[in-house]
C-alpha positions, 0 to 999 in steps of 0.5 A: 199808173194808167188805167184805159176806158173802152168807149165801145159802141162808138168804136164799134161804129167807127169800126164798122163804118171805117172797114169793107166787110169781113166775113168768117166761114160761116158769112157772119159779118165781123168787121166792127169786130176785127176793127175794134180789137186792132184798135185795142191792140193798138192802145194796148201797146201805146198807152201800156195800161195797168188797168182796162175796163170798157163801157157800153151803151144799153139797148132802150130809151135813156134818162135823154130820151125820155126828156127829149124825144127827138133825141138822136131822132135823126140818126140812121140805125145800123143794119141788124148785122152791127148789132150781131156784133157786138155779143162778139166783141163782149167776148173777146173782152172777157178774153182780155180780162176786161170787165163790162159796164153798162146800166139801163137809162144811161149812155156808156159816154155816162158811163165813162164819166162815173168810171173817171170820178170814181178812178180818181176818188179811189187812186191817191197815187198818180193816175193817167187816165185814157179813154178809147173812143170813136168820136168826140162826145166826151172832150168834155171829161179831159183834163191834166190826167184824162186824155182822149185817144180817138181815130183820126182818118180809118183805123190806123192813125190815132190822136190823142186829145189832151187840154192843150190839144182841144185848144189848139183844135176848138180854141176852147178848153175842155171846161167850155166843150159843154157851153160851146156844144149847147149854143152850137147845137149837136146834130148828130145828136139832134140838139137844136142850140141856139137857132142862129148862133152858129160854130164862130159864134158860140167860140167868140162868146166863150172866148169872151165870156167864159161860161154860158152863165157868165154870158147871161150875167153880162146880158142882165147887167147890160154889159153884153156886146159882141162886134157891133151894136147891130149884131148885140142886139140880134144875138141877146135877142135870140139868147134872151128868147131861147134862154129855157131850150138853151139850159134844157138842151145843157143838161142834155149835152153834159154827161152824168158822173152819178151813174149807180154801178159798183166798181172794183179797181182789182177786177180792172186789173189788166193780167199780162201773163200767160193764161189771159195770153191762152185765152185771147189766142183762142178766141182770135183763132176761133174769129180766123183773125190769124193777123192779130195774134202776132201782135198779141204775142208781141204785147205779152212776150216782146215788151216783157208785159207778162211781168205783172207790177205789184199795184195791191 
């Protein structure tokens, strides 16, 4: 079985950002809109889902933001018309059947996490999870049964990230994405790291060490060396000095799988038949996204998905 997460709002970005701007008859601005159910389409029609759901993030401060003010500081906020959008977008998710989760505090990258923990507690049989994202923040969660499949370049080409493709990429696995990004630092998200450790050398130590624990174990038992004698002194100098803002900014990278929403894996059923089929058609007609419906037709009919699997 496999069952598909929506990262939303990152591929609403994404979505956005990636398309020139598309405008209905009545000069409202749909491009995060079309882009984000091509790419819905898409992955329907490559990872063949037996359940869908899709996370968002939530308007106000998080639990981040109130520990860190700077949090994502940095960041350019989207034009009023982004945000126009996204009621859109919810929508045509209720066309498709998908149901929506989002909680006040929390990012929907949380979100997502509590959706795998609880998929995985609730599914005994074999389960292949996928997340559908715009970006990379949650490399993290893969594992043997939960791969990322994100946008390379636009919206056309797609990659999908398993463990052995993170290790080919960061030369890390999955399990050391959190210590990597919290010695680094993360700026799109305006986490400082450990100031003067940057990307090469945070994969050195991990390669080394393994865990950002196990780095400070060396450097408490004397063990600790990197390259040179020169060079292991000025890095235990600044791991030492920066040790506090380096767990404060760990807690702040890693994503909470404790989020308080109610789950029910029958409401995720994804229902190939004909009405959920009535019903998308609406509303890409109504959108004029007349380009998509073929291909809408062509996952209900074509591939013979209408016909429902017995899963309960």
């Amino acid at each position: 079985m496999n069952f598909l997460i929506i990262d939303s709002n990152a591929l609403l970005h994404r979505s956005y950002h990636a398309l020139p701007p598309l405008q209905n008859q009545n000069g409202e601005l749909l491009n995060a809109v079309y882009g984000f159910v091509s790419v819905l389409i898409k992955a329907i029609n490559e990872v063949n889902p037996d359940f869908i759901a899709a996370a968002f993030d939530v308007a106000g401060p998080t639990f981040r933001h109130i520990n860190f003010k700077e949090y994502k500081a940095k960041r350019k906020k989207p034009p009023e018309e982004f945000y126009k959008q996204i009621p859109k977008i919810k929508e045509v998710l209720l066309s498709f059947g998908i149901p929506i989760f989002e909680k006040e505090g929390f990012e929907a990258d949380d979100i997502i996490a509590t959706l795998v923990k609880k998929i995985n507690n609730q599914i005994k049989d074999t389960i292949q999870i996928y997340i559908l994202t715009g970006d990379l923040d949650t490399l993290q969660l893969v594992s043997e049964n939960v791969k990322i499949y994100t946008l390379k370049k636009g919206i056309k080409d797609t990659i999908f990230y398993t463990p052995k493709e993170v290790e080919n990429r960061f030369g890390l696995t999955p399990g050391q994405i959190v210590d990597f990004k919290t010695l680094r630092g993360d700026p799109s998200d305006n986490i400082p790291g450990v100031k003067g450790i940057g990307e090469k050398t945070a994969i050195k130590l991990l390669k080394k060490y393994k865990t950002l624990d196990d780095i400070y174990k060396a450097i408490e038992n004397g063990s600790f060396f990197l390259d040179t004698p020169t060079k292991t002194k000025k890095i235990q100098e600044k791991l030492i000095s920066q040790r506090e803002n380096v767990y404060f900014g760990k807690d702040l990278v890693e994503v909470r799988d404790d989020v308080p929403i109610e789950f029910n894996l029958k409401k995720c059923l994804f229902k190939k038949d004909l009405n959920t089929y009535q019903q998308i058609e609406e509303i890409l007609t109504k959108l004029n996204f007349y380009s998509l419906i073929p291909r809408i037709k062509k996952i209900f009919f074509e591939n013979n998905f209408s016909k429902e699997k017995t899963l309960f």
